[in-house]
N, C-alpha and C positions, 0 to 999 in steps of 0.2 A: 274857094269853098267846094268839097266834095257833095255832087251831084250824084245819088242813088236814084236807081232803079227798083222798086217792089213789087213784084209779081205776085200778085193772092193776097194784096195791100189790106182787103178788106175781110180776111178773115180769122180766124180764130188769134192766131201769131200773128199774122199781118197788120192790122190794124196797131195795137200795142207797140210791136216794132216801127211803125211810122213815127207814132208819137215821141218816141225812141228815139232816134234820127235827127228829129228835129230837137229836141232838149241838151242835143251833142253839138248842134248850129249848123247841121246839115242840112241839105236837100234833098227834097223824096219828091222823086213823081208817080205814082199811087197809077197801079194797073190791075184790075181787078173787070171780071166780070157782071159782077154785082154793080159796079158803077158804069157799063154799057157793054151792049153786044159786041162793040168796036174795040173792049180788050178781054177778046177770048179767046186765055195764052191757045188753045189748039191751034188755030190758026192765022190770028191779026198778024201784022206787024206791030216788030214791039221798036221803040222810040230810042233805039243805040246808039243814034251819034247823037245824042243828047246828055249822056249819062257818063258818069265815071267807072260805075259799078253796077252788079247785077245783084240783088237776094232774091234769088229760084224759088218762093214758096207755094209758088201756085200748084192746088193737088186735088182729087176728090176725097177726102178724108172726113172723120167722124173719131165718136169713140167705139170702143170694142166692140159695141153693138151693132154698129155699122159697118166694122172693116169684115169681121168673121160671119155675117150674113150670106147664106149663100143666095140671094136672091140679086146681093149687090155687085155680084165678085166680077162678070161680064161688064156693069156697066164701070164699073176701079179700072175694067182692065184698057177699055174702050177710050175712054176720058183722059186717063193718063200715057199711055202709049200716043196719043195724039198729044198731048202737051210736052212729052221728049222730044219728038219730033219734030214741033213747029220752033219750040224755042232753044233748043242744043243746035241746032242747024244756023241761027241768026245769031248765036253766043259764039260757032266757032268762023263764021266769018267774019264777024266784026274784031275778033280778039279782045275782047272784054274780060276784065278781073271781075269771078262770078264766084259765087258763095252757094251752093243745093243744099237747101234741108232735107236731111234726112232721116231715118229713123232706127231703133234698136230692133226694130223689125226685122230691119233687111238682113238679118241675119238669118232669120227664119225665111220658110217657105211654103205656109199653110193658106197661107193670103194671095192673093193677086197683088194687094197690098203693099207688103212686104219685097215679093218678088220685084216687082218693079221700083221699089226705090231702092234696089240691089244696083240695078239698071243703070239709075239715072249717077248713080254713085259709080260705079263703072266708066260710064260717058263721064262723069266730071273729073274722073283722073286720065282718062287719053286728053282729054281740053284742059288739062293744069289747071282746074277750078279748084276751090275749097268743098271740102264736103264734111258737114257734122249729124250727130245722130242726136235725136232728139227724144228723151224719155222722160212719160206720159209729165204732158206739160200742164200748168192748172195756174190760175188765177183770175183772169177773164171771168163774169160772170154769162153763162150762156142760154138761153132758152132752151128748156127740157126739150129735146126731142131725139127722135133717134138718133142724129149725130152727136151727140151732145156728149159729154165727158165724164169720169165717173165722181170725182171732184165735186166738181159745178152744182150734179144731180141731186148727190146726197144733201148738198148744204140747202138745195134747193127745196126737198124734201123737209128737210125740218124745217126752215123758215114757214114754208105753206102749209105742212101737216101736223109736224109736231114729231113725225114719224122718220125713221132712215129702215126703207123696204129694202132689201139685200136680194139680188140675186141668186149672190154664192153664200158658202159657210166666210168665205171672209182670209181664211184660212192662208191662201196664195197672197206672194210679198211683191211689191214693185217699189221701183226708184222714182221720186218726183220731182220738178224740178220748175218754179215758182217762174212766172212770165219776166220779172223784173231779171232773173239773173239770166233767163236762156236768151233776152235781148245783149245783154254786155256780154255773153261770150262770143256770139253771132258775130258781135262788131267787130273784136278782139280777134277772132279767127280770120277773119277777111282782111281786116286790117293789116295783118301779119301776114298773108297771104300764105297761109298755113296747104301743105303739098299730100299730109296724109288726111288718114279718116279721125273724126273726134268724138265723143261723147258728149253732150251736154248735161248734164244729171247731178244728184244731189250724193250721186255716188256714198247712199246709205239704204239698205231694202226695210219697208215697213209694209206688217200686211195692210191688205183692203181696211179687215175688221177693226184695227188699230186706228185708220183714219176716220172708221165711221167713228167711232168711242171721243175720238178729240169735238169732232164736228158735233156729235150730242151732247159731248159734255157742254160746250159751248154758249150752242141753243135749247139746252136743257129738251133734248128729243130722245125718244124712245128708239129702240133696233129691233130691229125686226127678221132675224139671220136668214137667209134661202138656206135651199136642203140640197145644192149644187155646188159640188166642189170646184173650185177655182182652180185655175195654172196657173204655177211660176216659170216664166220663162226661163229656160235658163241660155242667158244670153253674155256673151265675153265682152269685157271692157276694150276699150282698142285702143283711149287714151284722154288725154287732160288737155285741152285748151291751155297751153302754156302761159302763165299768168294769169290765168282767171280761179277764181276761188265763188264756188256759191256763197252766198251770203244770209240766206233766208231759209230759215228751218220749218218744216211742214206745220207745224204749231203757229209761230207765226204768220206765215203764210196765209195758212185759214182763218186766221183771226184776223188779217186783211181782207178776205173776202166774205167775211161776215159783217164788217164793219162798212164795206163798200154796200152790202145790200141792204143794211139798214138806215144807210143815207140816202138811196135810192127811195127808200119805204117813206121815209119823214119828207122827203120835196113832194111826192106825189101824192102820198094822203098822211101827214104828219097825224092826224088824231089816231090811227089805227095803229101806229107803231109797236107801241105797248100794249094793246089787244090780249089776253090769256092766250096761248097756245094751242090750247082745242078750237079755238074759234079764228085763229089767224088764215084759214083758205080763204076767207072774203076779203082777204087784203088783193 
Protein backbone atom coordinates (compact mmCIF):
# COMPACT_ATOMS: atom_id res chain seq x y z
CA UNK A 1 0.00 0.00 0.00
CA UNK A 2 1.35 3.36 -1.18
CA UNK A 3 2.23 5.58 1.72
CA UNK A 4 1.84 9.52 0.96
CA UNK A 5 3.28 12.34 2.49
CA UNK A 6 0.97 15.86 2.56
CA UNK A 7 2.43 18.89 3.27
CA UNK A 8 -0.28 21.71 3.99
CA UNK A 9 -2.65 18.49 4.87
CA UNK A 10 -4.86 20.97 6.46
CA UNK A 11 -5.57 23.46 4.23
CA UNK A 12 -7.61 24.71 1.54
CA UNK A 13 -6.42 21.61 -1.24
CA UNK A 14 -4.99 19.72 1.57
CA UNK A 15 -7.40 18.62 3.51
CA UNK A 16 -9.78 17.41 0.51
CA UNK A 17 -6.87 15.84 -1.11
CA UNK A 18 -6.38 13.65 2.06
CA UNK A 19 -9.79 12.63 2.08
CA UNK A 20 -8.72 11.84 -1.55
CA UNK A 21 -6.07 9.48 -0.73
CA UNK A 22 -7.59 7.70 1.42
CA UNK A 23 -10.98 6.78 -0.71
CA UNK A 24 -8.01 5.44 -3.47
CA UNK A 25 -6.90 2.90 -0.19
CA UNK A 26 -3.95 4.95 0.45
CA UNK A 27 -2.12 6.16 3.09
CA UNK A 28 -1.60 9.79 4.15
CA UNK A 29 0.25 11.00 6.92
CA UNK A 30 -1.01 14.65 7.27
CA UNK A 31 1.62 17.44 8.08
CA UNK A 32 0.46 20.66 8.51
CA UNK A 33 0.99 23.34 10.95
CA UNK A 34 -2.28 23.90 12.01
CA UNK A 35 -2.03 20.45 13.73
CA UNK A 36 1.42 21.44 15.65
CA UNK A 37 4.21 23.74 15.81
CA UNK A 38 6.37 20.44 15.36
CA UNK A 39 5.15 20.36 11.47
CA UNK A 40 6.28 23.72 10.33
CA UNK A 41 7.28 22.78 6.79
CA UNK A 42 9.98 26.14 7.25
CA UNK A 43 11.94 24.11 9.32
CA UNK A 44 10.82 20.56 11.17
CA UNK A 45 11.80 17.56 9.92
CA UNK A 46 9.61 16.03 7.66
CA UNK A 47 9.02 12.02 8.30
CA UNK A 48 10.88 10.62 4.70
CA UNK A 49 11.80 7.40 5.40
CA UNK A 50 8.31 6.68 6.21
CA UNK A 51 6.68 7.68 3.05
CA UNK A 52 6.57 6.57 -0.58
CA UNK A 53 5.72 10.09 -1.83
CA UNK A 54 5.67 13.71 -1.35
CA UNK A 55 2.50 16.23 -2.24
CA UNK A 56 4.50 19.80 -1.64
CA UNK A 57 1.41 21.83 -0.90
CA UNK A 58 2.43 23.58 1.89
CA UNK A 59 2.43 27.68 1.03
CA UNK A 60 1.12 31.02 2.49
CA UNK A 61 -1.74 31.54 0.18
CA UNK A 62 -5.05 33.20 -0.03
CA UNK A 63 -7.33 34.54 -2.51
CA UNK A 64 -6.60 37.59 -4.74
CA UNK A 65 -7.15 39.64 -1.98
CA UNK A 66 -4.44 38.33 -0.09
CA UNK A 67 -1.75 37.46 -2.65
CA UNK A 68 -1.93 41.19 -4.49
CA UNK A 69 -1.88 43.02 -1.12
CA UNK A 70 0.95 44.87 -0.64
CA UNK A 71 0.99 44.70 2.99
CA UNK A 72 1.29 40.81 2.54
CA UNK A 73 3.91 40.52 -0.16
CA UNK A 74 7.35 40.57 2.65
CA UNK A 75 5.58 38.21 4.78
CA UNK A 76 4.67 35.52 1.02
CA UNK A 77 8.06 36.15 0.52
CA UNK A 78 9.53 35.38 4.06
CA UNK A 79 7.26 32.25 4.60
CA UNK A 80 7.77 30.74 1.52
CA UNK A 81 11.38 31.08 0.60
CA UNK A 82 11.82 29.34 4.20
CA UNK A 83 9.47 26.42 3.23
CA UNK A 84 11.87 25.95 -0.23
CA UNK A 85 14.37 25.68 1.71
CA UNK A 86 13.65 23.49 4.50
CA UNK A 87 11.81 21.02 2.54
CA UNK A 88 13.70 20.95 -1.27
CA UNK A 89 16.77 20.27 0.68
CA UNK A 90 15.13 16.82 2.75
CA UNK A 91 13.23 16.02 -0.85
CA UNK A 92 16.60 16.00 -2.51
CA UNK A 93 18.58 13.84 -0.10
CA UNK A 94 16.22 11.39 0.58
CA UNK A 95 15.29 10.87 -3.39
CA UNK A 96 11.83 10.84 -2.90
CA UNK A 97 8.91 10.80 -5.85
CA UNK A 98 7.51 14.40 -5.18
CA UNK A 99 4.58 16.14 -6.77
CA UNK A 100 4.83 20.77 -6.12
CA UNK A 101 1.72 22.39 -6.56
CA UNK A 102 1.78 25.03 -8.46
CA UNK A 103 0.21 27.79 -9.88
CA UNK A 104 -0.82 29.80 -13.23
CA UNK A 105 0.80 32.55 -11.39
CA UNK A 106 4.16 31.67 -11.93
CA UNK A 107 4.00 32.75 -14.86
CA UNK A 108 3.55 36.09 -13.86
CA UNK A 109 5.61 38.30 -11.83
CA UNK A 110 3.49 41.04 -10.06
CA UNK A 111 3.33 38.87 -6.85
CA UNK A 112 5.99 37.64 -4.43
CA UNK A 113 3.42 35.05 -5.08
CA UNK A 114 3.77 34.02 -8.20
CA UNK A 115 7.60 34.59 -8.30
CA UNK A 116 8.32 32.18 -6.00
CA UNK A 117 6.31 29.31 -7.21
CA UNK A 118 8.27 30.08 -10.37
CA UNK A 119 10.99 29.01 -7.93
CA UNK A 120 9.79 26.11 -6.39
CA UNK A 121 8.90 24.79 -10.01
CA UNK A 122 12.30 25.49 -11.15
CA UNK A 123 13.90 23.37 -7.95
CA UNK A 124 11.19 20.68 -8.88
CA UNK A 125 12.59 20.21 -12.33
CA UNK A 126 16.71 20.07 -11.35
CA UNK A 127 14.97 17.20 -8.46
CA UNK A 128 12.95 15.29 -11.16
CA UNK A 129 9.72 16.02 -9.25
CA UNK A 130 6.41 16.58 -10.79
CA UNK A 131 5.22 20.07 -11.01
CA UNK A 132 1.33 21.25 -11.96
CA UNK A 133 -0.27 24.53 -12.13
CA UNK A 134 -3.23 25.11 -10.34
CA UNK A 135 -6.24 27.54 -11.54
CA UNK A 136 -8.33 29.35 -9.17
CA UNK A 137 -9.44 26.18 -7.41
CA UNK A 138 -13.16 26.22 -5.67
CA UNK A 139 -15.32 23.82 -3.92
CA UNK A 140 -14.33 23.69 -0.25
CA UNK A 141 -16.49 25.84 1.47
CA UNK A 142 -14.36 28.50 3.43
CA UNK A 143 -14.75 31.22 6.17
CA UNK A 144 -15.04 34.83 4.66
CA UNK A 145 -11.97 36.32 5.18
CA UNK A 146 -9.23 37.70 3.68
CA UNK A 147 -7.82 34.61 2.50
CA UNK A 148 -10.68 33.45 1.40
CA UNK A 149 -11.60 32.74 -2.40
CA UNK A 150 -13.79 34.49 -4.73
CA UNK A 151 -15.99 31.37 -5.32
CA UNK A 152 -16.66 30.59 -1.64
CA UNK A 153 -17.38 34.50 -0.95
CA UNK A 154 -19.92 35.09 -3.30
CA UNK A 155 -21.86 31.92 -2.57
CA UNK A 156 -21.26 32.93 0.91
CA UNK A 157 -22.66 36.23 0.26
CA UNK A 158 -25.98 35.26 -0.90
CA UNK A 159 -26.59 32.42 1.43
CA UNK A 160 -26.02 35.17 4.47
CA UNK A 161 -27.19 38.31 2.64
CA UNK A 162 -29.30 37.83 -0.09
CA UNK A 163 -26.69 40.00 -1.82
CA UNK A 164 -23.28 39.20 -4.24
CA UNK A 165 -21.26 42.75 -3.49
CA UNK A 166 -18.65 42.69 -6.43
CA UNK A 167 -15.63 44.31 -6.24
CA UNK A 168 -14.89 44.53 -9.88
CA UNK A 169 -17.44 45.24 -13.11
CA UNK A 170 -16.99 41.34 -13.33
CA UNK A 171 -16.00 41.88 -16.72
CA UNK A 172 -12.38 39.90 -16.48
CA UNK A 173 -12.54 35.94 -17.31
CA UNK A 174 -10.71 33.05 -15.45
CA UNK A 175 -10.58 29.31 -15.64
CA UNK A 176 -12.00 27.25 -12.69
CA UNK A 177 -11.24 24.17 -11.77
CA UNK A 178 -13.72 22.12 -9.06
CA UNK A 179 -11.74 20.45 -5.85
CA UNK A 180 -12.93 16.86 -6.92
CA UNK A 181 -11.24 16.92 -10.36
CA UNK A 182 -7.83 19.04 -9.27
CA UNK A 183 -7.43 15.86 -6.66
CA UNK A 184 -7.51 13.12 -9.55
CA UNK A 185 -5.30 14.89 -11.61
CA UNK A 186 -2.77 15.53 -8.72
CA UNK A 187 -2.74 11.81 -8.31
CA UNK A 188 -2.68 10.95 -12.05
CA UNK A 189 0.26 13.38 -12.49
CA UNK A 190 2.43 11.77 -9.73
CA UNK A 191 1.38 8.61 -10.25
CA UNK A 192 2.67 8.84 -13.78
CA UNK A 193 5.63 10.59 -12.65
CA UNK A 194 4.95 13.15 -15.12
CA UNK A 195 8.91 15.08 -16.01
CA UNK A 196 7.23 18.53 -17.50
CA UNK A 197 4.93 21.35 -16.13
CA UNK A 198 0.93 20.74 -16.21
CA UNK A 199 -2.06 22.65 -15.99
CA UNK A 200 -4.81 21.78 -13.85
CA UNK A 201 -7.93 23.72 -15.12
CA UNK A 202 -11.27 23.48 -16.54
CA UNK A 203 -9.48 24.78 -19.61
CA UNK A 204 -12.65 26.88 -20.44
CA UNK A 205 -12.48 30.98 -19.43
CA UNK A 206 -15.75 32.45 -17.78
CA UNK A 207 -16.00 35.86 -16.38
CA UNK A 208 -16.15 36.80 -12.64
CA UNK A 209 -19.84 38.25 -13.58
CA UNK A 210 -21.06 35.07 -15.30
CA UNK A 211 -20.29 33.18 -11.92
CA UNK A 212 -21.79 35.71 -9.88
CA UNK A 213 -25.26 35.33 -12.22
CA UNK A 214 -25.17 31.17 -11.82
CA UNK A 215 -24.44 31.62 -7.94
CA UNK A 216 -27.72 34.19 -7.70
CA UNK A 217 -29.63 32.64 -9.99
CA UNK A 218 -29.28 29.82 -7.70
CA UNK A 219 -29.85 31.37 -4.40
CA UNK A 220 -32.20 33.80 -5.86
CA UNK A 221 -29.60 36.83 -4.63
CA UNK A 222 -29.28 40.12 -5.87
CA UNK A 223 -25.58 41.77 -7.72
CA UNK A 224 -24.35 44.19 -6.70
CA UNK A 225 -21.43 45.26 -9.65
CA UNK A 226 -18.05 47.42 -8.26
CA UNK A 227 -17.14 50.27 -10.42
CA UNK A 228 -13.33 48.51 -10.69
CA UNK A 229 -12.31 46.94 -13.55
CA UNK A 230 -10.87 43.56 -13.32
CA UNK A 231 -7.87 41.57 -15.07
CA UNK A 232 -7.59 38.86 -17.30
CA UNK A 233 -4.56 37.39 -17.04
CA UNK A 234 -3.25 36.55 -19.75
CA UNK A 235 -1.63 33.48 -19.02
CA UNK A 236 -0.17 30.36 -21.66
CA UNK A 237 -1.37 26.84 -21.35
CA UNK A 238 1.81 24.46 -20.94
CA UNK A 239 -0.25 21.32 -21.02
CA UNK A 240 -2.88 18.40 -20.04
CA UNK A 241 -2.40 15.88 -17.37
CA UNK A 242 -2.32 13.08 -19.93
CA UNK A 243 -5.43 11.17 -19.29
CA UNK A 244 -7.17 13.13 -17.18
CA UNK A 245 -10.26 14.81 -18.35
CA UNK A 246 -12.29 17.50 -15.97
CA UNK A 247 -15.32 16.19 -15.21
CA UNK A 248 -17.29 18.95 -13.44
CA UNK A 249 -18.73 21.97 -15.12
CA UNK A 250 -18.85 25.27 -13.05
CA UNK A 251 -22.77 25.01 -12.90
CA UNK A 252 -22.44 22.01 -11.41
CA UNK A 253 -19.88 22.53 -9.32
CA UNK A 254 -21.64 25.44 -7.56
CA UNK A 255 -24.69 23.66 -7.16
CA UNK A 256 -22.42 21.26 -5.18
CA UNK A 257 -21.50 23.90 -3.13
CA UNK A 258 -24.65 25.23 -2.36
CA UNK A 259 -26.21 22.06 -1.58
CA UNK A 260 -23.19 21.24 0.83
CA UNK A 261 -23.97 24.65 2.80
CA UNK A 262 -27.45 23.95 3.03
CA UNK A 263 -26.84 20.65 4.60
CA UNK A 264 -24.49 22.33 6.95
CA UNK A 265 -27.60 25.05 7.53
CA UNK A 266 -30.20 22.04 8.37
CA UNK A 267 -27.69 19.89 11.07
CA UNK A 268 -26.95 23.07 12.95
CA UNK A 269 -30.25 25.04 13.02
CA UNK A 270 -32.54 22.99 10.63
CA UNK A 271 -35.63 25.44 11.47
CA UNK A 272 -33.90 28.36 9.92
CA UNK A 273 -33.13 26.87 6.58
CA UNK A 274 -35.84 28.09 4.72
CA UNK A 275 -35.90 31.53 6.51
CA UNK A 276 -37.03 34.49 3.53
CA UNK A 277 -33.77 35.74 2.24
CA UNK A 278 -33.77 39.21 3.79
CA UNK A 279 -33.63 37.69 7.07
CA UNK A 280 -31.18 34.70 6.47
CA UNK A 281 -27.85 36.86 8.20
CA UNK A 282 -29.30 35.43 11.69
CA UNK A 283 -28.57 32.10 10.38
Amino acid sequence: MITNLVLGSEGFVGNSFCTFLENQGERVVRFDIERSANEDCRHSQLPLDVVDRVYFLAWDVGGAKYLYKTKTQFRQLDWNLRILLNVMSQIQAAQIPFLFASSQLAQEFDTVYGATKRLGEVWTQLLGGTRVRFWNVYGPIEEFSERSHVISDFVHQAWVTGKIKMLTTGEELRQFIHIDDLCRAMHMALSQNLKSTYDITSFEWISVLDVAKIIADELNAEIIVGRKTGRTPVTPLVGKVPGWFPEIDIRSGLRRMIMEIRDEARKERPALVSVPMDRREHI
